[in-house]
SEVOTI-7121 format. One record per residue (C-alpha): x, y negated, z negated; residue number from 0; residue in one letter. Coordinates in Angstrom, 1 decimal. Layout:
# residues N
u: X	v: Y	w: Z	n: NUM	res: A $
...
# end
This chain:
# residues 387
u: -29.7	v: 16.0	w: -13.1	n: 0	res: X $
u: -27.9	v: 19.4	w: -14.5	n: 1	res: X $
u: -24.4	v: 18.7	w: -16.2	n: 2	res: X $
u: -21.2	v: 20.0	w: -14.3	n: 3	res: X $
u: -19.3	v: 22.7	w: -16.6	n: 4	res: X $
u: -15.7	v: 22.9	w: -15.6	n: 5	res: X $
u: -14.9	v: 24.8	w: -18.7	n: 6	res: X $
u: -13.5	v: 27.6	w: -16.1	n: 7	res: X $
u: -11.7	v: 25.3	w: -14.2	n: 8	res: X $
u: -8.1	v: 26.0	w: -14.3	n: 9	res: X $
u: -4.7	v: 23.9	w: -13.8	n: 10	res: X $
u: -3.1	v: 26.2	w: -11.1	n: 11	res: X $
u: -6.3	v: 26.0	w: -9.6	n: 12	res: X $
u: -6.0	v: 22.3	w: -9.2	n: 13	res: X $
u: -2.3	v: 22.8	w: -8.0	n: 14	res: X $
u: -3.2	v: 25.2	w: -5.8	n: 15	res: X $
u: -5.9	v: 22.9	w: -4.1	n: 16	res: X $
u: -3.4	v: 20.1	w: -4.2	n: 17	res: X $
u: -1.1	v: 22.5	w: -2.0	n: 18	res: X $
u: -3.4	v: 23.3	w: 0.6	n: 19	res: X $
u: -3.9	v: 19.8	w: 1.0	n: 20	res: X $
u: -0.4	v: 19.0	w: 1.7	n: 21	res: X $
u: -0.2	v: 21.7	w: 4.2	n: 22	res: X $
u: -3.2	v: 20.5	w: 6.1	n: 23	res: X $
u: -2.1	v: 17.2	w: 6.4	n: 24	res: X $
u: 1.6	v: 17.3	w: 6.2	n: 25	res: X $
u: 2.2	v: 14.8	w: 3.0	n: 26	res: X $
u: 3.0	v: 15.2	w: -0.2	n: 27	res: X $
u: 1.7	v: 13.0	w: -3.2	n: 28	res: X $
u: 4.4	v: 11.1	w: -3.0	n: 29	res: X $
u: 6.1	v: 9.3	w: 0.1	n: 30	res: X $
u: 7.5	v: 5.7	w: 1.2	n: 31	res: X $
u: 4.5	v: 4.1	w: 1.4	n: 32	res: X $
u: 3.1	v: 5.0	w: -1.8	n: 33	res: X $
u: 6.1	v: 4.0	w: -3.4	n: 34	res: X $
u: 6.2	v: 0.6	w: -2.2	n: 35	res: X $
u: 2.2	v: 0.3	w: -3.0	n: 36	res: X $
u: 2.8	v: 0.9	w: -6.4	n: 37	res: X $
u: 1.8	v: -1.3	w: -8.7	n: 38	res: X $
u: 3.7	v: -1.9	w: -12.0	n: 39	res: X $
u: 3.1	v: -3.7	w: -15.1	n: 40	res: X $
u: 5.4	v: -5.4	w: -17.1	n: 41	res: X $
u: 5.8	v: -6.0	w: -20.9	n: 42	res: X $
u: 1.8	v: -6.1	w: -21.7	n: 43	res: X $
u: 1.6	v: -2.6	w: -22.4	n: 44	res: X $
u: -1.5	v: -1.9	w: -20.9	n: 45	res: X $
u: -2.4	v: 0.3	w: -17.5	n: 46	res: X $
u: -1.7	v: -1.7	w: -14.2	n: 47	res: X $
u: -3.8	v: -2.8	w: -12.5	n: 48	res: X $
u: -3.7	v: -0.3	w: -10.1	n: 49	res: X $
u: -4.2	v: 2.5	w: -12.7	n: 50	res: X $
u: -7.2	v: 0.4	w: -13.9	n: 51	res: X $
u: -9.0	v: 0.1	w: -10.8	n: 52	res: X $
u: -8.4	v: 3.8	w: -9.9	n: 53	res: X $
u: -10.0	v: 4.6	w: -13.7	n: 54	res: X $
u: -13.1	v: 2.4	w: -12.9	n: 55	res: X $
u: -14.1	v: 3.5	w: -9.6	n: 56	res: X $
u: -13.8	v: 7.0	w: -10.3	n: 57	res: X $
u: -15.5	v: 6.8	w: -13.8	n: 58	res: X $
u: -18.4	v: 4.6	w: -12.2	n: 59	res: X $
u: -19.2	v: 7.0	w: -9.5	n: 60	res: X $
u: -19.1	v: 10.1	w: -11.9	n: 61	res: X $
u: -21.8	v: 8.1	w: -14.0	n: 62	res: X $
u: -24.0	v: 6.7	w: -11.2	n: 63	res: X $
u: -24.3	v: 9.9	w: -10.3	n: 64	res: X $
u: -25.7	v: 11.3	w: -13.4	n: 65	res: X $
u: -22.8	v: 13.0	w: -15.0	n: 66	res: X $
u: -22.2	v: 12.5	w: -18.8	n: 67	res: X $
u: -19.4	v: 10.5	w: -20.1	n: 68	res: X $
u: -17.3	v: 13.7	w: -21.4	n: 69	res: X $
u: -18.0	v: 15.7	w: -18.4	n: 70	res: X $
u: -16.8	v: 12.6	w: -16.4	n: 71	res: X $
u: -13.5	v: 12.1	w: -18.6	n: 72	res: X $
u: -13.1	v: 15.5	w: -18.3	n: 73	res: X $
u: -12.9	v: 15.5	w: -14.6	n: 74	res: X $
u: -10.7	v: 12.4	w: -14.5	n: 75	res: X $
u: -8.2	v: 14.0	w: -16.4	n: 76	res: X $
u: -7.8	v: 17.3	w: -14.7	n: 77	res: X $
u: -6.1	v: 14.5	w: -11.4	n: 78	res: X $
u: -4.0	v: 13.0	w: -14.5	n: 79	res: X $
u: -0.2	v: 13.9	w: -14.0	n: 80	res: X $
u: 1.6	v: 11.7	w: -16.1	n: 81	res: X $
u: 1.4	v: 12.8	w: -19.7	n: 82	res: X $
u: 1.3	v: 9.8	w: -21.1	n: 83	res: X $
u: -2.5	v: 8.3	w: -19.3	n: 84	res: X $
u: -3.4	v: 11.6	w: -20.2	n: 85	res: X $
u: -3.2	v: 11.1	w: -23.7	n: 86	res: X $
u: -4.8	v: 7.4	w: -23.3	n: 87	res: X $
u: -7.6	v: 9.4	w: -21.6	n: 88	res: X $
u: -7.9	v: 12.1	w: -23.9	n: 89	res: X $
u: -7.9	v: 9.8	w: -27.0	n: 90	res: X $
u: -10.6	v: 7.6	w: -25.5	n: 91	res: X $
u: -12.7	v: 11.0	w: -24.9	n: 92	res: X $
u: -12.2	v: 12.1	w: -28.6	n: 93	res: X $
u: -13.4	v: 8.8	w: -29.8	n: 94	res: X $
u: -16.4	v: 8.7	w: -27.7	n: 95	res: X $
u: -17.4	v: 12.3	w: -28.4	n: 96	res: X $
u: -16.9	v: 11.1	w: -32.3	n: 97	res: X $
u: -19.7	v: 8.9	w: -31.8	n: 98	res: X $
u: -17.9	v: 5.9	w: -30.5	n: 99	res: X $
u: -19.0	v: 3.5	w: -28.2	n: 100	res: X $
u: -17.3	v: 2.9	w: -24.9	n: 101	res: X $
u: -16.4	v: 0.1	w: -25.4	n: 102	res: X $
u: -14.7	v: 0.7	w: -29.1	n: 103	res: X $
u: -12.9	v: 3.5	w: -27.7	n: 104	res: X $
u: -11.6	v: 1.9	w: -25.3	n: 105	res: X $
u: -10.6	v: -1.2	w: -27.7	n: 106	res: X $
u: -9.0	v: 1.5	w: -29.5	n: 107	res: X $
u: -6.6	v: 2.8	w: -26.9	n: 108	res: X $
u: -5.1	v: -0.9	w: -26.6	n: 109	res: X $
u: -4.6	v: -0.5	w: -22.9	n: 110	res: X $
u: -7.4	v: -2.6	w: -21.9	n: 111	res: X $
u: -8.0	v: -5.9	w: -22.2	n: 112	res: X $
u: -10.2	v: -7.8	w: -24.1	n: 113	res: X $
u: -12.5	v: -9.2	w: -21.1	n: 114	res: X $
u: -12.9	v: -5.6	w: -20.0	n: 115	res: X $
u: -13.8	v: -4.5	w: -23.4	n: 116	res: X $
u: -16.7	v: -7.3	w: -23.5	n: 117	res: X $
u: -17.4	v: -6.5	w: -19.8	n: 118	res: X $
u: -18.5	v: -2.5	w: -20.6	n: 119	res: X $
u: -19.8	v: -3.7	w: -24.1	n: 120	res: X $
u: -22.6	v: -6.0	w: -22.3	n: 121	res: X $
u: -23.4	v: -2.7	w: -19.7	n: 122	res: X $
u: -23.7	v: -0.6	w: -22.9	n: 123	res: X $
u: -26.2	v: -3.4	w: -24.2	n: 124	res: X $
u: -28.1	v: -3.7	w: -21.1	n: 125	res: X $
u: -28.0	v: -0.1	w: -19.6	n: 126	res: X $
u: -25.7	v: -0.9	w: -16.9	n: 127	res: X $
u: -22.5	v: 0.9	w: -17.8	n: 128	res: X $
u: -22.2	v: 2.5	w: -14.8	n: 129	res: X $
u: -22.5	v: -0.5	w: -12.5	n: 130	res: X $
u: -20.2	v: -2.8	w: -14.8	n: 131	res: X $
u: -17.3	v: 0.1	w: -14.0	n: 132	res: X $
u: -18.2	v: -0.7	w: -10.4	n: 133	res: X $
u: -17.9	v: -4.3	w: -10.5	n: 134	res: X $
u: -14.9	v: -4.0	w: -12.8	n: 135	res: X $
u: -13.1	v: -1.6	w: -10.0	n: 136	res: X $
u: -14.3	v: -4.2	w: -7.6	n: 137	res: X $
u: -12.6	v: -7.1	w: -9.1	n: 138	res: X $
u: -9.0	v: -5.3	w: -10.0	n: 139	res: X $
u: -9.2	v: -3.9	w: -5.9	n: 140	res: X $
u: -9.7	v: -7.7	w: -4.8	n: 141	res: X $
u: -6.9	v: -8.6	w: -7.1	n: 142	res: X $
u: -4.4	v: -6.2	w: -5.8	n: 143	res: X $
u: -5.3	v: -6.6	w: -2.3	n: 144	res: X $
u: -5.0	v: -10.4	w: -2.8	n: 145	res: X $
u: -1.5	v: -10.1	w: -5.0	n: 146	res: X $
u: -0.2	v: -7.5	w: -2.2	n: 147	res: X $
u: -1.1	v: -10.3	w: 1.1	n: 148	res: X $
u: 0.6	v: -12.6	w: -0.8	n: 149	res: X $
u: 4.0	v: -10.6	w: -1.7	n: 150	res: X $
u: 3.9	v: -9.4	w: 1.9	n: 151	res: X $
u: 3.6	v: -12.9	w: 3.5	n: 152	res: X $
u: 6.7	v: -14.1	w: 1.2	n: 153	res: X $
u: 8.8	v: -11.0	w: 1.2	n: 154	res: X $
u: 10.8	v: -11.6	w: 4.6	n: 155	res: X $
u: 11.2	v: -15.1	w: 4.0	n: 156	res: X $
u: 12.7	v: -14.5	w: 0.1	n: 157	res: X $
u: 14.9	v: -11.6	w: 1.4	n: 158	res: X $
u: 16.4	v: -14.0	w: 4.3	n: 159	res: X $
u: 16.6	v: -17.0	w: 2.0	n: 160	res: X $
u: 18.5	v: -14.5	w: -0.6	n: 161	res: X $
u: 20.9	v: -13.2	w: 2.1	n: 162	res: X $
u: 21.7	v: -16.9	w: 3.7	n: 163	res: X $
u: 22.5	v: -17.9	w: 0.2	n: 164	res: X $
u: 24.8	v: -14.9	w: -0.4	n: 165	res: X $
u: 26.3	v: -15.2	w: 2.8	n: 166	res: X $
u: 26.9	v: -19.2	w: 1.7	n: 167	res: X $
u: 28.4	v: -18.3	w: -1.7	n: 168	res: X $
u: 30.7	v: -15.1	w: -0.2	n: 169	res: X $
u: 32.4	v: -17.5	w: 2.1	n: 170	res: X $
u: 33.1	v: -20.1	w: -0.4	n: 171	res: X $
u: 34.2	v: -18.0	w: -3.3	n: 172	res: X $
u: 36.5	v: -15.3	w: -1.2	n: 173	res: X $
u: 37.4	v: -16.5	w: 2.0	n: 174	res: X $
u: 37.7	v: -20.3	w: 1.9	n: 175	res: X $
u: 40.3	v: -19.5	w: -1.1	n: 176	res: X $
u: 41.9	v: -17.8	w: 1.9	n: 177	res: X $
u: 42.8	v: -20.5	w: 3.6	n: 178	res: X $
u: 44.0	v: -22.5	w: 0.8	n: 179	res: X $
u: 47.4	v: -21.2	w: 0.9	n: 180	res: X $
u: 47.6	v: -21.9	w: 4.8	n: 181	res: X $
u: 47.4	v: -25.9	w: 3.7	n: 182	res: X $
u: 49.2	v: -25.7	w: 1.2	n: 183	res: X $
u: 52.3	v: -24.5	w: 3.0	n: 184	res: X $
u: 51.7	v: -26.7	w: 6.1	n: 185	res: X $
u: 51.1	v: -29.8	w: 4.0	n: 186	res: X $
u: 49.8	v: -33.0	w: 4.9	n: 187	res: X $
u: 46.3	v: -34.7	w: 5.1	n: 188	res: X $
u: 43.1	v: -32.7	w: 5.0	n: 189	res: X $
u: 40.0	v: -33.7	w: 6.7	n: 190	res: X $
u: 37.6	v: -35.2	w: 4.6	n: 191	res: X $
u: 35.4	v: -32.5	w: 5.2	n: 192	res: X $
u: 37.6	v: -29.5	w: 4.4	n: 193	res: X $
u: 38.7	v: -31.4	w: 1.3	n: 194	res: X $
u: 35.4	v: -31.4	w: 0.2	n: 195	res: X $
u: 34.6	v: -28.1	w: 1.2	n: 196	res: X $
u: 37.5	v: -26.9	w: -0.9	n: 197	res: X $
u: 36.3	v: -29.0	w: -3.4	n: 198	res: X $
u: 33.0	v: -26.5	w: -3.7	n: 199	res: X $
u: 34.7	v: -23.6	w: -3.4	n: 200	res: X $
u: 37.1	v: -24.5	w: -6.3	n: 201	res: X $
u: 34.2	v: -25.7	w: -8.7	n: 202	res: X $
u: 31.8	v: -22.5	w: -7.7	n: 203	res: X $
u: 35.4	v: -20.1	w: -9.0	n: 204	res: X $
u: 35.7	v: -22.0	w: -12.4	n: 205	res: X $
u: 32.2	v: -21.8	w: -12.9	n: 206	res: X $
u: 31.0	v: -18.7	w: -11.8	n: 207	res: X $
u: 31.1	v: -16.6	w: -15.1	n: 208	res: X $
u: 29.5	v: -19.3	w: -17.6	n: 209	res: X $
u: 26.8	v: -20.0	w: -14.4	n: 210	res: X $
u: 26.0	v: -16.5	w: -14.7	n: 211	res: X $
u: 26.2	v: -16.0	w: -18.6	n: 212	res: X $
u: 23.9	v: -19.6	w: -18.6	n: 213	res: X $
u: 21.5	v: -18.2	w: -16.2	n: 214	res: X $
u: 21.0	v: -14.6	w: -17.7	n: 215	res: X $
u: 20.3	v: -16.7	w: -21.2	n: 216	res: X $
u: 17.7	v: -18.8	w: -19.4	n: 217	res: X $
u: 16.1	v: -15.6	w: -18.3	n: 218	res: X $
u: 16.1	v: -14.3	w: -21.3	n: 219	res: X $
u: 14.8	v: -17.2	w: -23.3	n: 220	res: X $
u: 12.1	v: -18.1	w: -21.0	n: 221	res: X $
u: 11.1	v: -14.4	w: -20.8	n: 222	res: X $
u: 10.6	v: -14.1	w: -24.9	n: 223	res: X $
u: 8.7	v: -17.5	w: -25.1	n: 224	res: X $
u: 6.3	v: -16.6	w: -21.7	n: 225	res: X $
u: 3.2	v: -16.6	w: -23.7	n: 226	res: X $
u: 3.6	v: -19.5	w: -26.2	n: 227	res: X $
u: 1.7	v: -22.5	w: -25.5	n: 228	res: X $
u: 4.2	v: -24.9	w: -25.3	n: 229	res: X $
u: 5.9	v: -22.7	w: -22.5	n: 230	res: X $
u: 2.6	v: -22.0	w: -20.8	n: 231	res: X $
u: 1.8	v: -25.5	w: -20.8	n: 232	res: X $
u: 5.3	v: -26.7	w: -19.7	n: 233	res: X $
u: 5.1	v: -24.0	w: -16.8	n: 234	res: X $
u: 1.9	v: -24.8	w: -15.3	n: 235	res: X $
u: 2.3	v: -28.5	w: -15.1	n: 236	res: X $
u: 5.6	v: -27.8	w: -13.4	n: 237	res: X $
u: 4.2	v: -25.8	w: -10.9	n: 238	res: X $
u: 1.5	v: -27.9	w: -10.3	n: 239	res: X $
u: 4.0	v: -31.0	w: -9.5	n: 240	res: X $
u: 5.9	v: -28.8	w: -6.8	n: 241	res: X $
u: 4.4	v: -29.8	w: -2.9	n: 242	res: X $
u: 3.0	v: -26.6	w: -1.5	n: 243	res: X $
u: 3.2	v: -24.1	w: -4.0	n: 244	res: X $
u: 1.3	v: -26.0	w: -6.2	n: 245	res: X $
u: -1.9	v: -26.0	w: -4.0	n: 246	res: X $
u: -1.7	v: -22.5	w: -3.6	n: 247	res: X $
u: -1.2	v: -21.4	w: -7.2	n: 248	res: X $
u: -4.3	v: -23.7	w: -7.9	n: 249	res: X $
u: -6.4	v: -22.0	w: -5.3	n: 250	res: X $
u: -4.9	v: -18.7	w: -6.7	n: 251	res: X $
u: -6.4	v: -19.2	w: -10.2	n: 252	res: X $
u: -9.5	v: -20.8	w: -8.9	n: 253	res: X $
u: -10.3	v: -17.5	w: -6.8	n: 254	res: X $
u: -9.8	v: -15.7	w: -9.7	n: 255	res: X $
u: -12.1	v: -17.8	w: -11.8	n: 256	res: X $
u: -14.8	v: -17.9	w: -9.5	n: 257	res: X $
u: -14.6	v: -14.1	w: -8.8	n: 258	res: X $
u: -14.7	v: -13.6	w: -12.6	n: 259	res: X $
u: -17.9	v: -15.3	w: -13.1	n: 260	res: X $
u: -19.6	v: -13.3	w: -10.5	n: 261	res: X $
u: -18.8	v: -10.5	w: -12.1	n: 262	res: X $
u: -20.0	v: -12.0	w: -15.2	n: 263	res: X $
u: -23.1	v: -13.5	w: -13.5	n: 264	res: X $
u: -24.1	v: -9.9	w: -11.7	n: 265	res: X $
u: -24.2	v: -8.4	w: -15.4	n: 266	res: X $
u: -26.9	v: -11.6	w: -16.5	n: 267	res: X $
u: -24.2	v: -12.3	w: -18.8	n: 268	res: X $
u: -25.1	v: -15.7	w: -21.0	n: 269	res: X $
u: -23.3	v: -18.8	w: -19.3	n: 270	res: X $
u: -21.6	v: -19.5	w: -22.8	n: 271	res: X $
u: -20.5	v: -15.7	w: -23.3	n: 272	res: X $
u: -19.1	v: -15.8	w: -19.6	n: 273	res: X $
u: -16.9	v: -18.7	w: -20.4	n: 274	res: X $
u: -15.7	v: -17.3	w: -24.0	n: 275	res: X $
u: -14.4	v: -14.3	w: -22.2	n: 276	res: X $
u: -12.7	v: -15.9	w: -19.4	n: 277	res: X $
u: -11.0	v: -18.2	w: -22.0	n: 278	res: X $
u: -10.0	v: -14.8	w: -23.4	n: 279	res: X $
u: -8.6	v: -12.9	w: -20.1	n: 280	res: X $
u: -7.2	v: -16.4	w: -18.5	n: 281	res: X $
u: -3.4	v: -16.7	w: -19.1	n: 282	res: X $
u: -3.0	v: -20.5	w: -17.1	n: 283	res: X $
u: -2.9	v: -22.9	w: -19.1	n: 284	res: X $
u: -4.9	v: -26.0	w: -17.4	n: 285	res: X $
u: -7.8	v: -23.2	w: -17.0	n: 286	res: X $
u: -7.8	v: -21.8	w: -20.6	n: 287	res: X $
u: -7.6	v: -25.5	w: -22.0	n: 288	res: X $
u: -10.8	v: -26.8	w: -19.9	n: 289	res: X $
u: -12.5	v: -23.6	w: -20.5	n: 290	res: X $
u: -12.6	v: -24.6	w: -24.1	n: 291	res: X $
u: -13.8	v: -27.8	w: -23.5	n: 292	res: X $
u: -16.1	v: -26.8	w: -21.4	n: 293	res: X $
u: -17.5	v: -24.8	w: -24.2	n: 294	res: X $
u: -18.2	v: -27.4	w: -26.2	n: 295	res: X $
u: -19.7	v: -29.1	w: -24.2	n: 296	res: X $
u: -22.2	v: -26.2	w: -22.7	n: 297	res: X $
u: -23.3	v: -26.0	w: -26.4	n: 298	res: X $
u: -24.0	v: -29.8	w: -26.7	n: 299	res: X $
u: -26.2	v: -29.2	w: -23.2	n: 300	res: X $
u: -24.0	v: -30.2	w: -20.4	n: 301	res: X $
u: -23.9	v: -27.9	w: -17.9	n: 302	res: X $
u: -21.1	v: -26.5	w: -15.8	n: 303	res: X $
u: -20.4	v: -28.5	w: -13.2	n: 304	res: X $
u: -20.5	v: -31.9	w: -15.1	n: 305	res: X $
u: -18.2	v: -30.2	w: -17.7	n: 306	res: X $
u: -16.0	v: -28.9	w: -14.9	n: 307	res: X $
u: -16.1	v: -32.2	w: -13.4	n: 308	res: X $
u: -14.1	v: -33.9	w: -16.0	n: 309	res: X $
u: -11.1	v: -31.7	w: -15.0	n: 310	res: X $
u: -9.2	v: -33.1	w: -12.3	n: 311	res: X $
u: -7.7	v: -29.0	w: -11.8	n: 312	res: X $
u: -11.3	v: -27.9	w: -10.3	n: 313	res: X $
u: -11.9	v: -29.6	w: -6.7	n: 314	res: X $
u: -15.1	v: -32.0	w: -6.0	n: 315	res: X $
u: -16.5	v: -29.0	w: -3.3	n: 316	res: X $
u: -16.5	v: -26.4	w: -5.5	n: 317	res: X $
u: -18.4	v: -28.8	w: -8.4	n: 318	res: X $
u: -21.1	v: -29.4	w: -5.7	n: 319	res: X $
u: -21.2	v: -25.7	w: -5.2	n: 320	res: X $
u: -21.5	v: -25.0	w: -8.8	n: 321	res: X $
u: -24.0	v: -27.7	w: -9.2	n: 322	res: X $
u: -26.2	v: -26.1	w: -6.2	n: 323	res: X $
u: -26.1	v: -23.3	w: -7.5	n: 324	res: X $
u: -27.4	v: -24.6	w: -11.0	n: 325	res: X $
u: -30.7	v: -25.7	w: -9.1	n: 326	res: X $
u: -31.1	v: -22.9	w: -7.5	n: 327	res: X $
u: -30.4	v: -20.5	w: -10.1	n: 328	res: X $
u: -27.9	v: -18.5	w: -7.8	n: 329	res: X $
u: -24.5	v: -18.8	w: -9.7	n: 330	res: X $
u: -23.6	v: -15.2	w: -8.4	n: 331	res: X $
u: -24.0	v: -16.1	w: -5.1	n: 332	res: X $
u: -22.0	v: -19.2	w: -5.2	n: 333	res: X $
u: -19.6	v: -18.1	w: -7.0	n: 334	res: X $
u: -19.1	v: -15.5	w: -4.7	n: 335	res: X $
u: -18.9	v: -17.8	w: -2.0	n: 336	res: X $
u: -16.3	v: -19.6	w: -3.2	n: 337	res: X $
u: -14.1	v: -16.6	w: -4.3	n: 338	res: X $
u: -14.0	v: -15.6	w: -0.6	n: 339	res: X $
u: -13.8	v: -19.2	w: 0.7	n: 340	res: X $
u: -10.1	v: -20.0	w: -1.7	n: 341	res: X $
u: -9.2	v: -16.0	w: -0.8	n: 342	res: X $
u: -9.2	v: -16.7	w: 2.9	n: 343	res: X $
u: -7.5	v: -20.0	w: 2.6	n: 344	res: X $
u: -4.7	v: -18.6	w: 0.2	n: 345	res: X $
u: -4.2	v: -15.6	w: 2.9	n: 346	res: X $
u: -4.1	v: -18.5	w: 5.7	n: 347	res: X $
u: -1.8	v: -20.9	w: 4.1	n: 348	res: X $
u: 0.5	v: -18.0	w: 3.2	n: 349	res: X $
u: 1.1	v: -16.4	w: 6.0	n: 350	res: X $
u: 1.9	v: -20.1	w: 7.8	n: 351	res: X $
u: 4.5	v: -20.7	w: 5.1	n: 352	res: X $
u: 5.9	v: -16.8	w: 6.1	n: 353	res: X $
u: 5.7	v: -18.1	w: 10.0	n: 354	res: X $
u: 7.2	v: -21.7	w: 9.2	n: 355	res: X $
u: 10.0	v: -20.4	w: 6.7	n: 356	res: X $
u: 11.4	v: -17.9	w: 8.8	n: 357	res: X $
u: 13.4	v: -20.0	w: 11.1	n: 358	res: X $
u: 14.2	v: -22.8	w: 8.9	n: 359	res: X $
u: 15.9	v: -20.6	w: 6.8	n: 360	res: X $
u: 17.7	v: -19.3	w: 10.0	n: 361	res: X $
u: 18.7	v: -22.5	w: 11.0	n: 362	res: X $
u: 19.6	v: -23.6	w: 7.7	n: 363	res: X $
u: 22.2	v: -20.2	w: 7.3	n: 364	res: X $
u: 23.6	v: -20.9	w: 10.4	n: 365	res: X $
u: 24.1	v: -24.8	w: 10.1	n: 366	res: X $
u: 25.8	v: -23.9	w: 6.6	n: 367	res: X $
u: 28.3	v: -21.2	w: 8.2	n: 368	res: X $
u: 29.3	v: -23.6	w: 11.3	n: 369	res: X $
u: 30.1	v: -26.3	w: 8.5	n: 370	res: X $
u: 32.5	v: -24.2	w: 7.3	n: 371	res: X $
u: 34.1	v: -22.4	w: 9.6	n: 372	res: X $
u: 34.5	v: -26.1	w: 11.7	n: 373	res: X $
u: 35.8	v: -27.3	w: 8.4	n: 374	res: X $
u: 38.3	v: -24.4	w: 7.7	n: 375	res: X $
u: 39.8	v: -24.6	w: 11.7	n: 376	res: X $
u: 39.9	v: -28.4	w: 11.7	n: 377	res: X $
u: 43.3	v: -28.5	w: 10.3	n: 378	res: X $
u: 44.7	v: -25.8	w: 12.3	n: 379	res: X $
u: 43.2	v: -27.9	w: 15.3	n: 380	res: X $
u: 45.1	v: -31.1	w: 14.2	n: 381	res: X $
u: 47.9	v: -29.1	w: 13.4	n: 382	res: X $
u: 48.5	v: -27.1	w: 16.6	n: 383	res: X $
u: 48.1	v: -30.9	w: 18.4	n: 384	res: X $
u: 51.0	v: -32.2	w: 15.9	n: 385	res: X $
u: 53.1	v: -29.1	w: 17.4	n: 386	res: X $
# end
C-alpha cells in the first residue's frame, strides 16, 4: 500500500477543518459533557487512561491499515493540542526513526507502563504490533467504561451523604450554640436529651481545628506511603474486612485480572510471561502476592488453577473455569467469559447500592435534624407549661 505524505499539510489547515466542524454541528471541542468525561491521572506521571486508549486506537488503525509508524505518529500529532503530549509524541517518533524499537521508545518516554511496554514488545516479536495496540485500546476503553458506571452509580449517593452530614455538623456547631444562651438565662433542668445534644455541639467547637489539622495529616501521610507494601498490604486487608464493599472491590480486581490475561492469551503470550507482567502492572496487594506464588509454582509444573486455588481471594467458579479452560486449551475464551460475567455483576450490585442508599441517607438526614430541633424546643415546651 502507497505511504500517505502530509509533508504539505498545514496547521491552519487543520484549524480551519476543525472550524467548519463546529459550524456544522454547533459544538465546540470543548463543552460540559466533555468536561465531566474527562479522565485525570494523579501522581504517576504517566498519560491517563483516557489519553492512552485514544493513543492506541488511533495508532492501531493507522497501522492495520498499512501506514508506516512515522507517517502514523505524524498524523496523530497534527490532532495533538496540548504541548506537552506533543512532545511525549514527538520524542517517541525521534527515537523510533533513530532506529528504536517501539517498544524502547516508548520505555523511554516514561509515560507508559511497564505491562504495556512488554505487551507491544511481544507484537514486535511476533508481527502483531498492530493488533496488540488494538487489544491494548480495548482493555483501557473497558476500564474507563467500567470505572465511569461505577462513579456514576455512587455519585448521588456520596453527594447526599456529604450534604446530610454538613447539614448535621452546621446545626450543631452554629445554631445549637444559639440556643445556649436562651437556657442559660431561663435556668433550670434540661432534658436529658438536649443536655446531651449540647454536650455534642460543645465537644465538635473545642475540637474542630485539631480534627481538621489531624485529618489533613492523615491525608497527607497515607498519601506519601500509598505504594509501600506495608500500606498496600494494610489497605487491602481493610477493605476486604468491610461488608459490601469488600465483595465488590474483589470482583473489581478479579475483572481486571481476567481481562488482562485475555489480552495476554490473544497475543499467545507464555503462561509464565503473562503472570510476570501482571505481577508487574497489578497494584492490590492480595493479587500481586499470589501472583508470585503462583509463579513459582507454574515453574515447578502446577498449573493455574491449582496454584490459584490455594488463595482463598480467587472464588471456587472461576478456578473451575480456569481449570476447563486448561483441558480445553481455551484460556482466551474463558477468561473472557469471566471478565464479562464479574463486569455485569459489579455494574448490578452497584447500581442496587445507588437505589438502596438513596433513601436511607434521606431518612437518616431527616431523623438527625428532627432530633435536634425536638431537642432544642423541648425546654421552651416545658417552659411555656411552667408559665
Amino acid at each position: 500500500m502507497p505511504k500517505i505524505d502530509i509533508s504539505s499539510y498545514k496547521k491552519k489547515d487543520n484549524k480551519r477543518i476543525k472550524t467548519s466542524t463546529i459550524q456544522q454541528t454547533g459544538k465546540s471541542d470543548f463543552d460540559l459533557m466533555s468536561f465531566l468525561n474527562k479522565d485525570i491521572s494523579f501522581g504517576n506521571g504517566q498519560l491517563s487512561d483516557k489519553k492512552k486508549e485514544e493513543f492506541y486506537l488511533e495508532f492501531s488503525t493507522l497501522l492495520l491499515s498499512g501506514i508506516d509508524i512515522r507517517t502514523a505518529f505524524e498524523l496523530i500529532l497534527i490532532d495533538q493540542n496540548q504541548q506537552k503530549r506533543k512532545n511525549i509524541f514527538d520524542q517517541i517518533k525521534d527515537d523510533v526513526i533513530r532506529g528504536e524499537n517501539l517498544s524502547n521508545a516508548i520505555k523511554l518516554s516514561k509515560k507508559f507502563s511497564n505491562y504495556e511496554i512488554q505487551s507491544i514488545r511481544i507484537g514486535e516479536e511476533t508481527g502483531k504490533v498492530g493488533e496488540i495496540l488494538k487489544e491494548l485500546a480495548l482493555y483501557y476503553k473497558s476500564k474507563i467504561s467500567q470505572r465511569r458506571k461505577i462513579i456514576s452509580a455512587l455519585t448521588y449517593p456520596i453527594i447526599v451523604l456529604c450534604t446530610s452530614l454538613g447539614a448535621v455538623f452546621f446545626m450543631l456547631k452554629f445554631v445549637v450554640p444559639m440556643f445556649v444562651d436562651v437556657f442559660n438565662r431561663f435556668g433550670g433542668e434540661l432534658p436529658w436529651i438536649t443536655a446531651w445534644i449540647l454536650k455534642v455541639s460543645n465537644f465538635i467547637d473545642k475540637t474542630f481545628g485539631i480534627t481538621i489539622l489531624l485529618l489533613i495529616a492523615v491525608i497527607v501521610f497515607l498519601y506519601y506511603n500509598r505504594n509501600k507494601i506495608w500500606y498496600r498490604k494494610w489497605s487491602s486487608t481493610f477493605i476486604l474486612k468491610i461488608p459490601v464493599v469488600s465483595e465488590i472491590v474483589r470482583k473489581i480486581h478479579l475483572a481486571r485480572f481476567a481481562n488482562t490475561m485475555r489480552l495476554l492469551m490473544s497475543t499467545n503470550t507464555p503462561l509464565l510471561q503473562a503472570i510476570q507482567l501482571i505481577q508487574q502492572m497489578s497494584d492490590f496487594y492480595p493479587i500481586q502476592q499470589s501472583l508470585i506464588a503462583t509463579e513459582q509454582m507454574i515453574t515447578r509444573g502446577e498449573t493455574l488453577h491449582a496454584s490459584l486455588e490455594l488463595f482463598d481471594f480467587y472464588p471456587k467458579k472461576m478456578i473451575q473455569l480456569i481449570k476447563v479452560g486448561e483441558e480445553v486449551n481455551k484460556l482466551e475464551f474463558f477468561f473472557e467469559k469471566i471478565s464479562q460475567q464479574y463486569t455485569e455483576e459489579i455494574e448490578y450490585q452497584t447500581s442496587t447500592i445507588s437505589t438502596i442508599l438513596e433513601p436511607i441517607i434521606i431518612i437518616f438526614l431527616g431523623l438527625v435534624v428532627g432530633l435536634i430541633l425536638i431537642a432544642m424546643y423541648l425546654p421552651m415546651f416545658q417552659m411555656s407549661n411552667s408559665f
